[in-house]
C-alpha positions as CSV (number, residue, x, y, z in Angstrom):
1,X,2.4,-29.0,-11.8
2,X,2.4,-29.7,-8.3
3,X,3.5,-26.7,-6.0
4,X,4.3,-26.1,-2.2
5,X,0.9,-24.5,-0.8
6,X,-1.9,-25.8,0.7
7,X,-5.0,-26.8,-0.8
8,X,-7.0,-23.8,1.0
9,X,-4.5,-21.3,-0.4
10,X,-4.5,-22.4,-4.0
11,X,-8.4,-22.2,-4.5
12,X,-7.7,-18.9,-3.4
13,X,-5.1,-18.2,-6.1
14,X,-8.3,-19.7,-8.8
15,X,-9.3,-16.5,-8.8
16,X,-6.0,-15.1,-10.4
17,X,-6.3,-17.7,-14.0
18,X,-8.4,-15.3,-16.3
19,X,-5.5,-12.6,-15.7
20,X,-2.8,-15.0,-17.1
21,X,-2.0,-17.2,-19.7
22,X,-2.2,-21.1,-18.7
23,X,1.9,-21.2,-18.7
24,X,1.9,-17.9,-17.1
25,X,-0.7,-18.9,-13.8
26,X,1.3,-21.7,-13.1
27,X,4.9,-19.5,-13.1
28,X,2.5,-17.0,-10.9
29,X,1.1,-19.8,-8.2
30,X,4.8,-21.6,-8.0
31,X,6.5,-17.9,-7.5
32,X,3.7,-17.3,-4.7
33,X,4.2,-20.5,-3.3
34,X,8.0,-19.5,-3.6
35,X,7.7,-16.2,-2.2
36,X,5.7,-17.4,0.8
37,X,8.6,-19.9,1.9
38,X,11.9,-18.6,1.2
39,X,13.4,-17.2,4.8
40,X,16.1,-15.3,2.9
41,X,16.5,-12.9,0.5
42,X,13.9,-12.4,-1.7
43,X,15.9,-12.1,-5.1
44,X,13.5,-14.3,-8.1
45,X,16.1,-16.6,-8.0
46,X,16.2,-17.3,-4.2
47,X,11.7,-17.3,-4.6
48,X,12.3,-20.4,-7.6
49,X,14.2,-22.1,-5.4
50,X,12.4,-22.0,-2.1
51,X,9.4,-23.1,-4.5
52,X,10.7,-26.7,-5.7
53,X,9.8,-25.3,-9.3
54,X,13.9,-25.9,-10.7
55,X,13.1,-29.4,-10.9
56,X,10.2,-28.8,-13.2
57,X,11.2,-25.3,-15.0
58,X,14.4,-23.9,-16.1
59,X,15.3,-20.6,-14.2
60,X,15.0,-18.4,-17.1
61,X,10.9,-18.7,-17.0
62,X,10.8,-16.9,-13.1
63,X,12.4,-14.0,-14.8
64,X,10.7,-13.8,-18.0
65,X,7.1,-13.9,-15.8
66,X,8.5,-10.4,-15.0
67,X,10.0,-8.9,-17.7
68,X,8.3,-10.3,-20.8
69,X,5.0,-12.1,-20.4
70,X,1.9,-10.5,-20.7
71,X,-0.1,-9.8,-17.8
72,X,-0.8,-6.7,-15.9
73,X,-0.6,-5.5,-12.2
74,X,-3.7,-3.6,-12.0
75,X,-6.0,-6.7,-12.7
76,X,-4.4,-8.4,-10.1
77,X,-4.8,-5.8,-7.8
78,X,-8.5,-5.5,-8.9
79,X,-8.8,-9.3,-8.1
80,X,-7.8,-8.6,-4.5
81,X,-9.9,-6.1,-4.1
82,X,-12.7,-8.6,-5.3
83,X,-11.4,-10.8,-2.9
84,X,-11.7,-8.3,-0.1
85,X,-15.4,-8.1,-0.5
86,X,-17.0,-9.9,1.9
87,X,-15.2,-8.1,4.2
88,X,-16.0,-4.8,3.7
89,X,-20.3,-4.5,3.9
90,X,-22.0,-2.8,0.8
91,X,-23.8,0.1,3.9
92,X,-20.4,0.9,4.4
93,X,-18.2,3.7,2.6
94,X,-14.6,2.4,1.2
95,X,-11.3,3.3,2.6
96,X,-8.4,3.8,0.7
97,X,-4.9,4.5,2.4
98,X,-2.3,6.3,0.3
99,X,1.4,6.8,0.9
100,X,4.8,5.8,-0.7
101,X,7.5,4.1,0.7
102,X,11.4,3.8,-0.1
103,X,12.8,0.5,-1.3
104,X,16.3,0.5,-0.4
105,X,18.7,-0.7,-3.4
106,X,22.5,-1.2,-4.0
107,X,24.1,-2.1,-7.3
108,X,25.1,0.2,-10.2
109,X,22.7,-2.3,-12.7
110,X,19.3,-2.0,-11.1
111,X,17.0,-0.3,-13.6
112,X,15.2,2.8,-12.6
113,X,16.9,3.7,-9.5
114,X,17.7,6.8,-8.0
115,X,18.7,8.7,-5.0
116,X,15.6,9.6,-3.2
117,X,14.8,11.1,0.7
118,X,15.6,8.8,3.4
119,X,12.1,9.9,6.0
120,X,13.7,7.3,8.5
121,X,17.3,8.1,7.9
122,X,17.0,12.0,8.5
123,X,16.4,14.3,10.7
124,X,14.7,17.3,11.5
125,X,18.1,19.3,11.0
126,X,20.3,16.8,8.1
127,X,18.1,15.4,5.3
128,X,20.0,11.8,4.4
129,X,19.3,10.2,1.0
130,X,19.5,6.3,0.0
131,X,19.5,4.9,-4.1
132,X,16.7,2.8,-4.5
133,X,12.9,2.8,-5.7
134,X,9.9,4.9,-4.6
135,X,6.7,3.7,-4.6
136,X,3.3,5.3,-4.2
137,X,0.7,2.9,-2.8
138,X,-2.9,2.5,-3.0
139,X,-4.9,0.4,-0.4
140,X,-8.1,-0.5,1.1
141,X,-8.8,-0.7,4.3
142,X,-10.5,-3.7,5.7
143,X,-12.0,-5.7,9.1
144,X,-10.4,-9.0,9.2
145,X,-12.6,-11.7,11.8
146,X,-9.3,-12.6,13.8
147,X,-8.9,-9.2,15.1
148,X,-10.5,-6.8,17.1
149,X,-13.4,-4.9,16.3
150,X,-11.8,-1.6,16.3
151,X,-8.8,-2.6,14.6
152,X,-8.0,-3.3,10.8
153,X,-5.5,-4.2,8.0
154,X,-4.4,-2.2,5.0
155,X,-4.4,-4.6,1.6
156,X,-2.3,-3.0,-0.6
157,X,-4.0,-3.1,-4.7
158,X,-2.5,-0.6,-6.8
159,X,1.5,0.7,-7.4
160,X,3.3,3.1,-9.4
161,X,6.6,3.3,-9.4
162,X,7.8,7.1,-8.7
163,X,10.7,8.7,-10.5
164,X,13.1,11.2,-9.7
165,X,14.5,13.6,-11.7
166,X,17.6,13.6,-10.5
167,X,18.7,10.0,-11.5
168,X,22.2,10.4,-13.1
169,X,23.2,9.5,-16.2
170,X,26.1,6.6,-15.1
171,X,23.8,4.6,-13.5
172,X,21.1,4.5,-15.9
173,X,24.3,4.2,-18.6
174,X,24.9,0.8,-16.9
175,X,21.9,-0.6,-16.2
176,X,22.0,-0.8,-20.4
177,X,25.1,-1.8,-20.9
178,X,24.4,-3.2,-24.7
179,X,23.1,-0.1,-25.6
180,X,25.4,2.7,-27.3
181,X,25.8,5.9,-25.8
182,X,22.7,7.3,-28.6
183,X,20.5,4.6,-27.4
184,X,21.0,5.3,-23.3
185,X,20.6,9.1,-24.1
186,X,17.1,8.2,-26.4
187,X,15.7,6.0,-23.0
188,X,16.9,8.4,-20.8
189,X,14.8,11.2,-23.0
190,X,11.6,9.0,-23.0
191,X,11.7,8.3,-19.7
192,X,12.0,12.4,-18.3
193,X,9.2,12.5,-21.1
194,X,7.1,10.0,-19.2
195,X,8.3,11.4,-15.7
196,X,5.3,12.3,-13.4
197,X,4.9,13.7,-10.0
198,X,3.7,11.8,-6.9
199,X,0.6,13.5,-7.1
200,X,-0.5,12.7,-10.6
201,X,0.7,8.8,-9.9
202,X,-1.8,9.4,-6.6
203,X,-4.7,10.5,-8.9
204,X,-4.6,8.0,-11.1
205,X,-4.5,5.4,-8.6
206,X,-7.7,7.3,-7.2
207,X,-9.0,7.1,-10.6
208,X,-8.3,3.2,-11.1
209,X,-9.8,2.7,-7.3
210,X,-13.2,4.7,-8.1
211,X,-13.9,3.1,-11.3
212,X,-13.9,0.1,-9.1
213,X,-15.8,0.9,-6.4
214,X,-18.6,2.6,-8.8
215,X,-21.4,3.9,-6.6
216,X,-19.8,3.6,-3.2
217,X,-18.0,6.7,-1.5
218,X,-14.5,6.5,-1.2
219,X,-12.5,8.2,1.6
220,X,-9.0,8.6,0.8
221,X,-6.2,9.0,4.0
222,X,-3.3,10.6,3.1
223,X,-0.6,12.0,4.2
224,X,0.2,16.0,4.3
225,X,2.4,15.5,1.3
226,X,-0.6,14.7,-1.1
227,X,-3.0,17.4,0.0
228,X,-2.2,19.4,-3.2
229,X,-4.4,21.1,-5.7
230,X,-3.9,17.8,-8.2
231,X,-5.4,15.3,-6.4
232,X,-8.0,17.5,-4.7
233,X,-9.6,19.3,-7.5
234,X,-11.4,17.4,-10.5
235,X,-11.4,13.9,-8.1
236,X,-14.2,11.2,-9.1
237,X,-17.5,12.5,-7.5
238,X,-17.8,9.7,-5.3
239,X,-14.2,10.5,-3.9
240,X,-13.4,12.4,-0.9
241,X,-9.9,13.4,0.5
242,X,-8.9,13.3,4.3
243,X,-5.3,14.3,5.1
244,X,-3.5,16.7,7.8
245,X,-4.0,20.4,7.0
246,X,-1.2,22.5,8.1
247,X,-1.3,24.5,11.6
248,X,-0.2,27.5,9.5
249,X,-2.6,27.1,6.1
250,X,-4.1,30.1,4.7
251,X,-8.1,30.0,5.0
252,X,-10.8,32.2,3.8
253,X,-14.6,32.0,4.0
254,X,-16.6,30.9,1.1
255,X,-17.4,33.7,-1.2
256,X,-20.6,35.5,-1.1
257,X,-23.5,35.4,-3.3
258,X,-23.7,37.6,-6.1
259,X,-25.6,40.6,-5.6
260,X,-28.7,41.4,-8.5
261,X,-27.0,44.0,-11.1
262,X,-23.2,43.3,-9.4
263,X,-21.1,44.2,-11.9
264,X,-17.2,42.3,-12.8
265,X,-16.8,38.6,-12.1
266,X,-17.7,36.3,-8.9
267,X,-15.2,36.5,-6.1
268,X,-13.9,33.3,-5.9
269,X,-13.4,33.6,-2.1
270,X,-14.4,35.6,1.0
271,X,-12.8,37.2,4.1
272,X,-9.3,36.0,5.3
273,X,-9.6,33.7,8.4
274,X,-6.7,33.4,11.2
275,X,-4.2,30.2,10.6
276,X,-5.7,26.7,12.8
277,X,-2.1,27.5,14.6
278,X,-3.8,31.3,15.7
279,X,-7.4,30.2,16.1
280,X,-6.1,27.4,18.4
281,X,-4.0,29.9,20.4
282,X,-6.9,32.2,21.4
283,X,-9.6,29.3,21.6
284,X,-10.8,28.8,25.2
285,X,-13.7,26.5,25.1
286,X,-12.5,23.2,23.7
287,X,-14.9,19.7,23.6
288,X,-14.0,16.5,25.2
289,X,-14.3,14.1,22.6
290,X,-13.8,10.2,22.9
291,X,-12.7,8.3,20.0
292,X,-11.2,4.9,18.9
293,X,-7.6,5.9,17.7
294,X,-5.1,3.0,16.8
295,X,-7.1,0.6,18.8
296,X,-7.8,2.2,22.0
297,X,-10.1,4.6,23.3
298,X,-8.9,8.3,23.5
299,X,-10.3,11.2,25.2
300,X,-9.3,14.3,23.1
301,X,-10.5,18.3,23.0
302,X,-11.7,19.6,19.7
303,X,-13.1,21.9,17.9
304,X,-14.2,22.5,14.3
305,X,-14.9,24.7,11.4
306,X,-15.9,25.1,7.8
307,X,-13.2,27.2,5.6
308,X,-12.2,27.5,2.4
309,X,-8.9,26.3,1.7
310,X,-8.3,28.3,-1.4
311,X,-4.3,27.5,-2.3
312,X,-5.5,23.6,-2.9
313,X,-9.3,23.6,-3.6
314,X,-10.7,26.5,-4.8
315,X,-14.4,25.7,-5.6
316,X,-15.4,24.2,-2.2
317,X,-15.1,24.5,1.5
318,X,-13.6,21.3,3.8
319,X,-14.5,20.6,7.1
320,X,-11.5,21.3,9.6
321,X,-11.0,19.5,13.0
322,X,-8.1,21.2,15.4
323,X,-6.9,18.8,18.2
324,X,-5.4,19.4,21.1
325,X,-3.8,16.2,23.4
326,X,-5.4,17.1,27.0
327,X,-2.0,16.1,28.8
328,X,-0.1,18.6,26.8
329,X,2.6,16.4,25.5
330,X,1.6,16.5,22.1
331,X,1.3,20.0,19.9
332,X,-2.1,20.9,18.6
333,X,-3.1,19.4,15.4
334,X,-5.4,20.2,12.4
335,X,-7.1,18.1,9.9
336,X,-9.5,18.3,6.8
337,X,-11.9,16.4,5.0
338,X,-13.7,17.3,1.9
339,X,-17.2,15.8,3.0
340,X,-18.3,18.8,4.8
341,X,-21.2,16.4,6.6
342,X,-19.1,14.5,8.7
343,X,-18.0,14.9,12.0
344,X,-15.0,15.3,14.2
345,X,-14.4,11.8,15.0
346,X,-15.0,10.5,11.8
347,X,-11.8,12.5,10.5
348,X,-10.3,11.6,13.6
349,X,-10.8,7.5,13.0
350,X,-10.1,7.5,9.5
351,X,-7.0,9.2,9.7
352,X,-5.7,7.1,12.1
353,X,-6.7,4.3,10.1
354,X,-3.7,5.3,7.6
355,X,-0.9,3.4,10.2
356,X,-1.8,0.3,8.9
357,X,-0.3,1.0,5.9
358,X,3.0,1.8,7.4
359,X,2.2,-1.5,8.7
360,X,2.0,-3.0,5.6
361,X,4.9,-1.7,4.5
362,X,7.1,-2.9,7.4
363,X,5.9,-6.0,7.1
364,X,6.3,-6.5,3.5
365,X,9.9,-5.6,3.7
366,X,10.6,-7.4,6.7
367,X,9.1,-10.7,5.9
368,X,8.4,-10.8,2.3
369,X,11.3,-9.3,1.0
370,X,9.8,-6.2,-0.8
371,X,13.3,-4.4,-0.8
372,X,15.2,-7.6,-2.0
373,X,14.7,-8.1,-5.7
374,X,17.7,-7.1,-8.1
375,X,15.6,-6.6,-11.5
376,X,18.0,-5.1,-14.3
377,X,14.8,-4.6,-16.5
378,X,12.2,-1.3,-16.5
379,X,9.6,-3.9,-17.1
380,X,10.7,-6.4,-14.2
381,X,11.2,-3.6,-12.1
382,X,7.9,-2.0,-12.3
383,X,6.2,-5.8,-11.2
384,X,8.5,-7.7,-9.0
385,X,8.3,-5.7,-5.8
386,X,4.8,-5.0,-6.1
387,X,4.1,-8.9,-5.7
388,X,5.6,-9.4,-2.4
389,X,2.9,-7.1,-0.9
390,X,0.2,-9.2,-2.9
391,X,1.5,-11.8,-1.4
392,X,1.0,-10.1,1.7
393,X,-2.8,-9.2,0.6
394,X,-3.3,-13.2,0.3
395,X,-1.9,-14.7,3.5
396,X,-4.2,-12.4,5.3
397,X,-7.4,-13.3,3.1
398,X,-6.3,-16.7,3.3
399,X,-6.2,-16.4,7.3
400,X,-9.9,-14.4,7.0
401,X,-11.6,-17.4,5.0
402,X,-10.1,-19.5,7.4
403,X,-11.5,-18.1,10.5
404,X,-14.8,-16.9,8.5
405,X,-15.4,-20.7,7.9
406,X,-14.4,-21.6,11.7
407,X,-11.1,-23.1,11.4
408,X,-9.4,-20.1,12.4
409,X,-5.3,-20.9,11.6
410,X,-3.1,-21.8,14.6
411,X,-0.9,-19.3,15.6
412,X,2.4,-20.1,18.3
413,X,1.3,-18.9,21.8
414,X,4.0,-17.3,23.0
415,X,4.1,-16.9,27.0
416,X,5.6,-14.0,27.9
417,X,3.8,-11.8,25.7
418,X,0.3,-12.5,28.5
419,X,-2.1,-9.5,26.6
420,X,-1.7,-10.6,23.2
421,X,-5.1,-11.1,21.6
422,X,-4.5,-11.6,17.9
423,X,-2.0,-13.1,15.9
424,X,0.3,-10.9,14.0
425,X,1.2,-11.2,10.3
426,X,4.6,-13.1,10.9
427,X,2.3,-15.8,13.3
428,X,-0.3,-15.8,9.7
429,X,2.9,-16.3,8.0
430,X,4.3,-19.1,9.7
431,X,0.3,-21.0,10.3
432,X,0.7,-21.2,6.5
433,X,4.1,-22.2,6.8
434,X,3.2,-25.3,8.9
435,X,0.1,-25.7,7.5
436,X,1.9,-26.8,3.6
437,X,4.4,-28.7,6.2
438,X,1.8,-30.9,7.2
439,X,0.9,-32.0,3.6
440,X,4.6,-31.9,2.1
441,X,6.4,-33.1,4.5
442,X,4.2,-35.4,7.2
443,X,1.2,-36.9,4.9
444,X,3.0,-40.4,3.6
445,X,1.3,-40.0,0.2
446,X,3.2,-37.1,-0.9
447,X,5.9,-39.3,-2.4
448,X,3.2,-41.3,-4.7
449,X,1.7,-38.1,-6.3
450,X,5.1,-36.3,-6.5
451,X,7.4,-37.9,-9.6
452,X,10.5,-39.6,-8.8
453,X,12.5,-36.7,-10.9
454,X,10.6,-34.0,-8.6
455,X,11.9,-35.7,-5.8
456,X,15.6,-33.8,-5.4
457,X,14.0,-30.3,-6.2
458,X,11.5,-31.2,-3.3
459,X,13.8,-31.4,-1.1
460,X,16.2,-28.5,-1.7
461,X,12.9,-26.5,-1.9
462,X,12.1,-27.9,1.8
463,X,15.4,-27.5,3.0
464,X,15.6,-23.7,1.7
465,X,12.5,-23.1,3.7
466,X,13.0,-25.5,7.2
């Protein structure tokens, strides 16, 4: 079955056969093609039509690829991350970026939904809340050739879908509306049985992620919110955590060594230090330190220490790094890593490596529809999303390969933007675009390899994506 992408794209979707069933790949590489090309809403309907596969496939098969047949998303997240190789060198330790993001939803039938905190809808003073899905995201962080040498991209590979305990029974009621009232109240049981926090989903992305990378150190960047006891104690030993430590955290010494014939157990910690927030106060020799943050080169004053952070690791000290901004417009900032033998502008770099996943995110809602799918299903819920930011993963692979091999992908120059340097995921996006153009619509061809009863699906297909 003939599909709309380009022959450079689809050997890179080979590598996705031994996860599926034969049927099954070619659902997966006509949904991609689909996802790629549809300029509206990303509902599976709206993706099998953009692809040209209604000619060929009734539209019952795009929605049983998500809720029924057999495949799972952590292999295909494990094949992009095999993908990814080449670009991140084996001398090298691995990056991951953690976070979770909000998929907005409306519609008293969506499965699994919930009202959850709105970050970009609140404020410091009114908390807002939107119904929808949370996710918590795993990604690595990689150096693509067509960009900078400081700069980077965040491939997202692994997903859990977080959920609230405060659902409500209605809506849950009706997203099973065949169901009596004994059956919704035995699925809503199992699922507050199977209900887990955003930390555990974190740690066992970290787990999944380290079993991957085997002997290579892994540096996870997260945010505040998952610096808790449960991902930071019993991690993989070739994991270590980075995240923002609190300005008021509580820090002790490490514990002294037992004294011959000391009677009564260990002390599990030492003497009580002053908060970063106190020690920053009454610090008067800071160091000038230049570093690479978010592409451009910073001058920043530092200083660091080695404390034991006993309320969310208890067995080991971190290395802690207090900034201050030199101009005074920004408030003083602490951060931690658990690799005691790095330095300050290692934790400095990594962490502000963590924006490209918010950049990942933004783009995968704004021009891959992550938000748009309506799935009525636990099942299709848990795997439709996820694949728009896949699809994300492969258009900027795709664009790597391309200028790895020299035939970097034409991007639209646009004039008044004079100090733009590297194309931006919507100009990868529309390269690819233009690129399946060329084949589908301009080579002459196309109509003698395409059957006749093809033909009128073709063209709605083009016509959805023009």
């Amino acid at each position: 079955m003939d599909t709309i992408l380009p022959e450079t794209f689809r050997l890179l979707l080979l590598a996705f056969q031994p996860c599926f069933t034969r049927p099954s790949y070619a659902t997966f590489e006509t949904l991609v093609g689909g996802w790629m090309h549809c300029l509206g809403r990303r509902t599976v309907t709206a993706v099998a039509l953009a692809s040209g596969g209604l000619g060929q496939r009734h539209i019952s098969v795009f929605h049983r690829f998500f809720g029924r047949a057999r495949w799972n998303l952590d292999t295909l997240g494990h094949v992009v991350y095999t993908l990814a190789q080449p670009w991140l060198p084996a001398g090298e330790p691995l990056f991951a970026l953690l976070d979770d993001t909000l998929a907005r939803k409306g519609g008293k039938c969506i499965s699994l939904a919930a009202m959850h905190h709105d970050p970009l809808l609140s404020s410091a003073r009114k908390p807002f809340f939107s119904f929808g899905h949370v996710w918590v995201v795993l990604a690595i962080w990689v150096r693509l050739p067509f960009v900078g040498e400081g700069r980077g991209f965040a491939l997202p590979v692994l997903f859990r879908l977080y959920r609230s305990s405060k659902r409500g029974g209605q809506r849950d009621a009706a997203a099973h509306p065949t169901t009596g009232k004994r059956q919704a109240k035995a699925v809503e049981a199992a699922a507050q049985g199977e209900q887990q926090t955003k930390l555990q989903l974190a740690r066992e992305l970290i787990q999944v992620l380290a079993s991957w990378a085997g002997e290579r150190t892994v540096y996870v960047v997260a945010d505040s919110l998952y610096a808790g006891r449960t991902l930071l104690e019993q991690r993989p030993p070739n994991v270590h955590v980075l995240s923002r430590l609190r300005m008021d955290a509580a820090l002790w010494t490490p514990p002294a060594p037992r004294q011959p014939g000391q009677k009564g157990r260990s002390r599990r910690r030492g003497s009580r230090l002053p908060a970063p927030k106190a020690l920053a106060e009454t610090r008067r020799h800071w160091h000038r330190l230049p570093v690479q943050l978010y592409g451009r080169p910073v001058t920043t004053q530092v200083f660091t220490l080695m404390a034991l952070w006993y309320v969310a690791l208890r067995d080991q000290p971190v290395r802690i790094v207090v900034v201050r901004d030199p101009s005074g417009r920004r408030r003083d900032e602490a951060f931690f890593c658990t690799d005691v033998t790095v330095g300050a502008a290692f934790i400095l770099e990594a962490y502000a490596r963590r924006w490209t996943l918010e950049v990942a995110f933004r783009d995968g809602k704004q021009h891959l529809g992550f938000e748009d799918p309506q799935s009525q299903t636990a099942e299709a819920v848990r795997r439709t999303a996820p694949i728009a930011l896949l699809v994300y993963d492969l258009v900027l692979l795709w664009a790597a390969e391309r200028a790895g091999a020299g035939a970097e992908p034409s991007w639209l120059q646009r004039p008044w933007y004079r100090d733009k340097a590297a194309p931006s995921f919507r100009d990868l996006l529309a390269a690819l675009r233009r690129e399946t153009w060329r084949r589908h619509v301009f080579d002459p061809t196309m109509h003698l390899r395409c059957p006749q009863k093809w033909l009128p699906s073709w063209a709605e297909a083009l016509l959805e994506t023009a």
